[in-house]
C-alpha positions in Angstrom: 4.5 121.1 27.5 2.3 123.5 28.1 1.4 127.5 28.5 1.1 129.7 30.8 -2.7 128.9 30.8 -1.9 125.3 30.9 -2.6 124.0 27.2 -0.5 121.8 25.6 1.4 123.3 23.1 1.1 120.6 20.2 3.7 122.4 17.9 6.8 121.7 20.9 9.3 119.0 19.9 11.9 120.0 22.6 13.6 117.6 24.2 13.9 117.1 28.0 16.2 116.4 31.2 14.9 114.4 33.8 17.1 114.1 37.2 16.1 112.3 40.6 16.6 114.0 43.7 19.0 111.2 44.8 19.3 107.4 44.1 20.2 106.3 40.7 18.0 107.2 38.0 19.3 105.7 34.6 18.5 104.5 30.7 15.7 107.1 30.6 14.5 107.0 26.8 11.9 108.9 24.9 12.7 112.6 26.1 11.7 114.4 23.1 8.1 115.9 22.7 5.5 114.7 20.2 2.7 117.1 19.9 3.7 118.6 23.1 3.8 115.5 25.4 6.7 114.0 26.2 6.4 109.6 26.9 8.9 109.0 28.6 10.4 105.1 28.6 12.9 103.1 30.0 14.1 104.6 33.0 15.6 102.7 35.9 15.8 103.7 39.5 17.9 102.4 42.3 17.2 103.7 46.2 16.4 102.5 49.4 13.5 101.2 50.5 11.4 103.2 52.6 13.0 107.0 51.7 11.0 109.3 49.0 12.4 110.3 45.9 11.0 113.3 43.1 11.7 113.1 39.6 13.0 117.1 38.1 12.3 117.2 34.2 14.1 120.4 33.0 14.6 122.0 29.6 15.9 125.4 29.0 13.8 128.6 28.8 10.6 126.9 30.6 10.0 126.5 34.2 11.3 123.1 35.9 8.5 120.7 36.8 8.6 118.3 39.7 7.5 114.9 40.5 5.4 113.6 43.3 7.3 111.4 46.2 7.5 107.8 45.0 10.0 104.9 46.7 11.1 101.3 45.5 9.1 98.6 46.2 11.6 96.1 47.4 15.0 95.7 47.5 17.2 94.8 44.1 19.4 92.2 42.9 22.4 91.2 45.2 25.5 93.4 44.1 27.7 93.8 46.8 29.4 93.4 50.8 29.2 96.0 53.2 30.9 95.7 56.7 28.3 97.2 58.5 29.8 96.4 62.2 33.9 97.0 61.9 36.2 94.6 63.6 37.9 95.9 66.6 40.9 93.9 67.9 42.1 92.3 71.3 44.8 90.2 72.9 47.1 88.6 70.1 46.1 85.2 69.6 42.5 85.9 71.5 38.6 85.9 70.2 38.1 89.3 68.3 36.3 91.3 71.1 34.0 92.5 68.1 33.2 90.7 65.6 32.5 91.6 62.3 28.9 91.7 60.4 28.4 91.8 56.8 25.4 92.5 55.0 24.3 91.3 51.2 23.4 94.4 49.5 21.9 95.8 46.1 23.7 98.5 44.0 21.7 101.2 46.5 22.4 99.4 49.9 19.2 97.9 50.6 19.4 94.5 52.5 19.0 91.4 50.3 17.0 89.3 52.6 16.6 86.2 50.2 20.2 86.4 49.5 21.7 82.6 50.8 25.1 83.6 50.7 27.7 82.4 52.2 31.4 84.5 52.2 34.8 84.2 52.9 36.7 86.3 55.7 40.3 86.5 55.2 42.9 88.6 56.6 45.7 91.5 55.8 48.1 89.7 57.3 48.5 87.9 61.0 46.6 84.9 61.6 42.5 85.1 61.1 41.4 81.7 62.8 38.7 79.9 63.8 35.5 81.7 62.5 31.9 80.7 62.6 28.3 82.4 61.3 29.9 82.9 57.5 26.2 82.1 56.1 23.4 84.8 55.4 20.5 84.6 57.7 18.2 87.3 56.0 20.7 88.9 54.3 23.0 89.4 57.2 26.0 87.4 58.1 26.9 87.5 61.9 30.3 86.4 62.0 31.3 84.6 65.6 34.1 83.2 67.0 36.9 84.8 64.9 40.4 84.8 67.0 43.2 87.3 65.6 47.0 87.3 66.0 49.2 89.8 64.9 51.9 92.3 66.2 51.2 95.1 68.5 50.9 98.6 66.0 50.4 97.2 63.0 47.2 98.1 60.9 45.2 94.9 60.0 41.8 94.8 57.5 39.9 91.8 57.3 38.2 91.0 53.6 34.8 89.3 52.7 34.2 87.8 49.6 31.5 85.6 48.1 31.4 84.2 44.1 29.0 87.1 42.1 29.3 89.7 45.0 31.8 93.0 45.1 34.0 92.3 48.2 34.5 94.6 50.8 37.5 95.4 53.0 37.2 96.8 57.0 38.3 99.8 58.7 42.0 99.3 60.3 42.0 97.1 63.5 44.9 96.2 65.8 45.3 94.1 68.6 47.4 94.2 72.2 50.2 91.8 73.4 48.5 88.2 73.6 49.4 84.8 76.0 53.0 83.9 76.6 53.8 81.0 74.2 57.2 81.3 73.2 60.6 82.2 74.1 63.4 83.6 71.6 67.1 84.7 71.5 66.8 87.8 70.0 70.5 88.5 71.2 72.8 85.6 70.3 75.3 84.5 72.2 79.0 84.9 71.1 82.0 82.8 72.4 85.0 84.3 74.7 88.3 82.9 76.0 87.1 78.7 77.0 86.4 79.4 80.8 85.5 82.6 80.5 82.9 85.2 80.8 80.8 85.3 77.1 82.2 87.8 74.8 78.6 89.0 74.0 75.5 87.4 77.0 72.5 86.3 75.4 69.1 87.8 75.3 65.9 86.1 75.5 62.1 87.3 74.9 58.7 86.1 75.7 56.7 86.3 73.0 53.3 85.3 72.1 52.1 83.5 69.1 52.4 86.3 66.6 55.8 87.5 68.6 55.1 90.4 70.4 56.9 90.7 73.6 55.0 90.1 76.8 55.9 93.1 78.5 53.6 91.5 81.7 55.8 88.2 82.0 57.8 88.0 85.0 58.6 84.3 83.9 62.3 82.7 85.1 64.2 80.7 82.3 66.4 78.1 82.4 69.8 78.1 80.0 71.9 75.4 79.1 74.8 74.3 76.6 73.9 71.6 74.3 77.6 70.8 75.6 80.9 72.1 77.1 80.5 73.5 80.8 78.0 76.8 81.0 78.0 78.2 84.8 77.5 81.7 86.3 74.6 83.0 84.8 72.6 85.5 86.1 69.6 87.8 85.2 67.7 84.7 84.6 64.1 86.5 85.2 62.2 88.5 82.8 61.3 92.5 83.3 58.9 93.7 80.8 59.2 89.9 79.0 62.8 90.3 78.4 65.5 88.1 80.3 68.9 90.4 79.7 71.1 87.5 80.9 74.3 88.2 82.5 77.8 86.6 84.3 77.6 83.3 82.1 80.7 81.6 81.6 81.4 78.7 79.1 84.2 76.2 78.5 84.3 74.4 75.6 87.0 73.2 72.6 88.0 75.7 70.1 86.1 75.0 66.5 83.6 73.1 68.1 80.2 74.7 67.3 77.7 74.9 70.4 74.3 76.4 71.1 71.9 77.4 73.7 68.5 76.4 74.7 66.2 78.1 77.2 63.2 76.7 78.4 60.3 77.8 81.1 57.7 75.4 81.8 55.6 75.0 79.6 56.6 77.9 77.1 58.0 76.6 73.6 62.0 76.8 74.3 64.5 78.2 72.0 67.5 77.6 70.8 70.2 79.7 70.2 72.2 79.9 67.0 75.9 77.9 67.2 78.9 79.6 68.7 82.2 78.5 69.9 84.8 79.7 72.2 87.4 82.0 70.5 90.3 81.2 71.9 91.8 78.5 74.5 91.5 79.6 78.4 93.7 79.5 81.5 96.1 76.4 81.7 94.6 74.4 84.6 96.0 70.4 84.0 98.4 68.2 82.2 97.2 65.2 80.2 99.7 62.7 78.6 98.1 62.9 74.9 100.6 60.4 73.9 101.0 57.5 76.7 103.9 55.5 77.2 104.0 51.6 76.0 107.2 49.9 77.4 109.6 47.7 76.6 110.4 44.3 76.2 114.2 43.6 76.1 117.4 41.9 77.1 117.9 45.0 79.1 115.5 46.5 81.9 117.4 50.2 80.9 116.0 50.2 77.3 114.2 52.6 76.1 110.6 52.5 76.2 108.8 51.8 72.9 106.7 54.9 72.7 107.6 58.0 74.7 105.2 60.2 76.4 104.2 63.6 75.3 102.5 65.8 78.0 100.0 69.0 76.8 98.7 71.8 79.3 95.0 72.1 78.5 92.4 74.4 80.2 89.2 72.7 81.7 87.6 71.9 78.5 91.0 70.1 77.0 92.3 72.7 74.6 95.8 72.9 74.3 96.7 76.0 76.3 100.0 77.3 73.7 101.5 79.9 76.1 101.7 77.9 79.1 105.6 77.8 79.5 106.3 76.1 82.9 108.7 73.2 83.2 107.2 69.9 82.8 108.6 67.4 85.3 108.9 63.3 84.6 108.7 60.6 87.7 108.3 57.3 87.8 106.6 54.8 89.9 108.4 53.0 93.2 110.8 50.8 92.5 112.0 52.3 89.2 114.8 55.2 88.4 113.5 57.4 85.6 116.1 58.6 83.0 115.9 60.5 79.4 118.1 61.8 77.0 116.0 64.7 76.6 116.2 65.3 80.5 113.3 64.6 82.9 112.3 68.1 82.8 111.0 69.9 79.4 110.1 73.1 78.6 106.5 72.8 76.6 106.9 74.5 72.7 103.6 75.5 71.9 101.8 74.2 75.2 102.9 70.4 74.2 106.1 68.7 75.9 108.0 65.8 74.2 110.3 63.5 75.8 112.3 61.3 74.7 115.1 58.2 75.2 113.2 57.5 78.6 113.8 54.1 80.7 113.5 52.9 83.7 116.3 50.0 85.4 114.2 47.3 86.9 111.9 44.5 85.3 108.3 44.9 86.4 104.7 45.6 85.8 102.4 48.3 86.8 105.0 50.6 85.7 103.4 54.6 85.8 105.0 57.5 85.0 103.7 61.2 86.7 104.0 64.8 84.7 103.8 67.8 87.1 104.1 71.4 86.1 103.9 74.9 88.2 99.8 76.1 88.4 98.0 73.1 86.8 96.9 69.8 88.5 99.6 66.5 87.5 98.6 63.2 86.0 99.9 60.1 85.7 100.2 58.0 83.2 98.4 54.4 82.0 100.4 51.8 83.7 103.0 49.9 81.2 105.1 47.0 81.8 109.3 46.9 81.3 109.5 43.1 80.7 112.7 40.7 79.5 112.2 38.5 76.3 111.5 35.3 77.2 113.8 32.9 75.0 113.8 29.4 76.5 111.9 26.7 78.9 113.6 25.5 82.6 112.7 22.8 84.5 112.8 24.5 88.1 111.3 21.4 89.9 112.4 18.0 88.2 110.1 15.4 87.9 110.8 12.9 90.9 110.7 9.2 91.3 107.5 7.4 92.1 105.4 4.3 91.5 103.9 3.8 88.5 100.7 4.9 87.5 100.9 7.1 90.8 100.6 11.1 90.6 104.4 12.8 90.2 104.9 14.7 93.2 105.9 17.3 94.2 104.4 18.5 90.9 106.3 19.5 87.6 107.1 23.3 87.6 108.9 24.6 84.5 109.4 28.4 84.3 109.9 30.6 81.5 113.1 32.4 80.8 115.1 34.8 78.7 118.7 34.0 78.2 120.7 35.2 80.8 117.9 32.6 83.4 115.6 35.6 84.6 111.5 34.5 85.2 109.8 36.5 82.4 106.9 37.4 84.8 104.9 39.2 82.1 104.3 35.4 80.1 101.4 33.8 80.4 102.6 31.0 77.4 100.9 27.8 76.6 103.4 25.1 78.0 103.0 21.0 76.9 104.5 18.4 78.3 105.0 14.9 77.1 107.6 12.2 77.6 111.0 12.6 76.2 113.2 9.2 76.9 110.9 6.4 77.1 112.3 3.1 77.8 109.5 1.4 79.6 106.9 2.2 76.4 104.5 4.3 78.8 102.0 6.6 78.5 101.8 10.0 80.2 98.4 11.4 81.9 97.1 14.3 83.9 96.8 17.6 82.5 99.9 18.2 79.9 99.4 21.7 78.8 99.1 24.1 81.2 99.1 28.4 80.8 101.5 30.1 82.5 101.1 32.0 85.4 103.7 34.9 86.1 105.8 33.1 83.6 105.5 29.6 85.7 103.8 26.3 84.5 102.8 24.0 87.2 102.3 20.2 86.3 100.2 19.1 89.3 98.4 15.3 88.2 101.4 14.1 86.0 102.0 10.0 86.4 103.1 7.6 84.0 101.3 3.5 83.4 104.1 1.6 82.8 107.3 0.3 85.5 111.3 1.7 84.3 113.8 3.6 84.6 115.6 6.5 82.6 112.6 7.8 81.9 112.6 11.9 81.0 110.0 14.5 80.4 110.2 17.2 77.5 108.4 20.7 77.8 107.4 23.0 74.6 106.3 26.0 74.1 106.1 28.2 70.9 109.0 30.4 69.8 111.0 29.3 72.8 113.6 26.5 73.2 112.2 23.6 74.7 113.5 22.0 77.9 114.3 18.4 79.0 114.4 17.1 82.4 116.5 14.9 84.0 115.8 10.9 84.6 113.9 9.4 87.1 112.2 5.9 88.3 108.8 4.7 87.5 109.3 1.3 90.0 
């Protein structure tokens, strides 16, 4: 401190301020004067390298004195990140059309150029992918090959970090629609009437990775059920990257949960969530949900076992419950159809029972048709009206012959129910063997034999041994065996 003539004045113990011009000046020490001089100690100073800074020491009442120009050395200790080139966005999905750089700074912003760093880059949100250069080369880290995906108007900041440092965040960044990947049902579909026109059409987008539309596609899809009967559908091509599908009709059963899927080469399909037709559609056939099974009995007017029940269904077989029209019985040539509930029914509910049905005539391959007003007939599974077979009849006796010598013409014994009708339907195991055997033979040739049409045939009977009065006796389980009458081994 001195006077106006410049001598120190060795009495001052004021105490001083001392301000930079800019950087950081700090832990200055020793600002009080001793004998007029003030020594100072301590101080720190952070700037950049290259750029002049003063020093201002102050104290009040006595003019301001100011440093010479001085600048650090070199740069400081590693502190920091600094984006020093700002990310700037592209296509969804696509290489970052700039790519970040990111400098290791000290506290003042100089350039570490030792620093060996190496950071991690990390995203706001979206996907940051694929990124290369993330190791200081002088300091500097020049990021390559980064590829961002994200949606269209949203603000995105990428992050670098590295163990000691202070991270650092970007400026805002966003990106444009990117590739076509993807489609989705962002309208669902919702069930109508079975047959009919969709209560609500579905509507698919094509999206890229990150799902922003694709308002350039132009793409056609391809819908179908994952079952039931989907037809009609128009609108299948996308304007702007949005197929607003129209027309479709489905047919499918009531309850039954199905779903969508639409696919375009070699775009990732989608699948829409499950719907199901609300209600049954237009009655378009009969179907015999319960079939008839006929009869066997003592009398070809019996009823049949099980009676047939006839529904009217609409194309995908749900009961159609308002259908009203008369459902009309026939049966097959050769046969008179009768019931007790009449041949002709008015359906309750969609569903028309019979019942006390017959025909009058023994046969097989017995069908019965159901035909109604508006809807396609059907006929029935065939059935059989059959008698009960009850016994065995010799039809052709055994004849005489010579001795060890084929029988012939050959044994036929038929099978019967007891008022002598052929029960056509059997196909019984018959055996034969020798009933009256005076001469001590012994029977060969094939002795049990299946029936055919309800007829065994004996064709290679003989007998070994010479007599007469011999007879043959046929068996058969459940029904009364038969014996035939004598004849003549000579």
């Amino acid at each position: 401190m001195e006077d106006s003539a410049g001598n120190v004045v060795v009495n001052a113990s004021t105490t001083i301020t001392l301000n930079a011009s800019s950087g950081t000046l700090a832990s200055c020490a020793g600002l009080s004067a001793n004998s007029g001089v003030v020594n100072v100690t301590s101080c720190t100073f952070a700037g950049l390298v290259g750029t002049n800074y003063t020093l201002s020491a102050s104290v009040s009442g006595l003019t301001t004195a100011t440093s010479s120009t001085f600048s650090p050395s070199t740069f400081g200790t590693a502190t920091q990140l600094v984006f020093t080139t700002q990310p700037v966005g592209g296509a969804s999905g696509a290489v970052l059309p700039t790519q970040p750089v990111v400098e290791v700074e000290d506290s003042a912003g100089n350039v570490v150029v030792n620093a060996s760093t190496t950071i991690t880059l990390s995203a706001s949100g979206g996907t940051l992918a694929s990124c290369a250069g993330l190791s200081t080369t002088t300091g500097v880290v020049n990021v390559t090959s980064c590829t961002f995906a994200g949606l269209v108007g949203t603000g995105y900041t990428l992050s670098a970090s590295a163990i000691g440092l202070t991270s650092v965040t970007s400026s805002n960044f966003n990106v444009t629609f990117g590739a076509p990947t993807q489609l989705v049902f962002t309208t669902q579909p919702v069930g109508g009437a079975s047959g009919a026109t969709l209560a609500t059409q579905p509507v698919v987008k094509v999206e890229d990775s990150a799902g922003n539309i694709v308002t350039s596609s132009s793409i056609t899809i391809a819908l179908t059920a994952s079952s039931g009967t989907l037809a009609s559908c128009a609108g299948l091509t996308a304007t702007a990257g949005v197929v607003n599908v129209t027309s479709c009709t489905f047919a499918g059963l009531v309850g039954t949960g199905y779903t969508l899927g639409a696919t375009s080469g070699a775009l990732t399909g989608a699948t829409s969530s499950s719907f199901s037709p609300s209600t049954f559609g237009t009655a378009t056939k009969l179907v015999f949900t319960t079939q008839t099974r006929g009869v066997a009995s003592s009398s070809a007017t019996s009823a049949f076992s099980t009676q047939p029940v006839v529904s009217a269904e609409d194309s995908a077989g749900n009961v159609v419950t308002s259908y009203s029209s008369s459902v009309t019985l026939s049966i097959s040539s050769g046969e008179t159809l009768s019931c007790t509930s009449g041949t002709s029914k008015t359906p309750s509910g969609g569903v028309a029972t019979f019942s006390g049905c017959a025909g009058t005539a023994y046969a097989s391959g017995v069908t019965l048709t159901a035909s109604g007003s508006g809807v396609t007939s059907v006929t029935s599974a065939s059935f059989s009206i059959s008698n009960v077979a009850t016994q065995l009849v010799f039809t052709v006796q055994p004849s005489n012959t010579t001795h060890g010598s084929t029988i012939s013409p050959s044994v036929v014994v038929t099978i019967e129910d007891s008022s002598g009708r052929v029960v056509t339907t059997s196909s019984a195991s018959v055996t034969i063997a020798i009933g009256t055997n005076p001469g001590s033979g012994t029977l060969s040739g094939t002795t049990t034999v299946t029936a055919v049409n309800g007829t065994a045939t004996f064709s290679n009977l003989s007998i070994n041994n010479a007599s007469s009065g011999y007879t043959l006796k046929s068996t058969s389980t459940g029904l009364t065996s038969a014996t035939s009458s004598t004849f003549t081994e000579s």
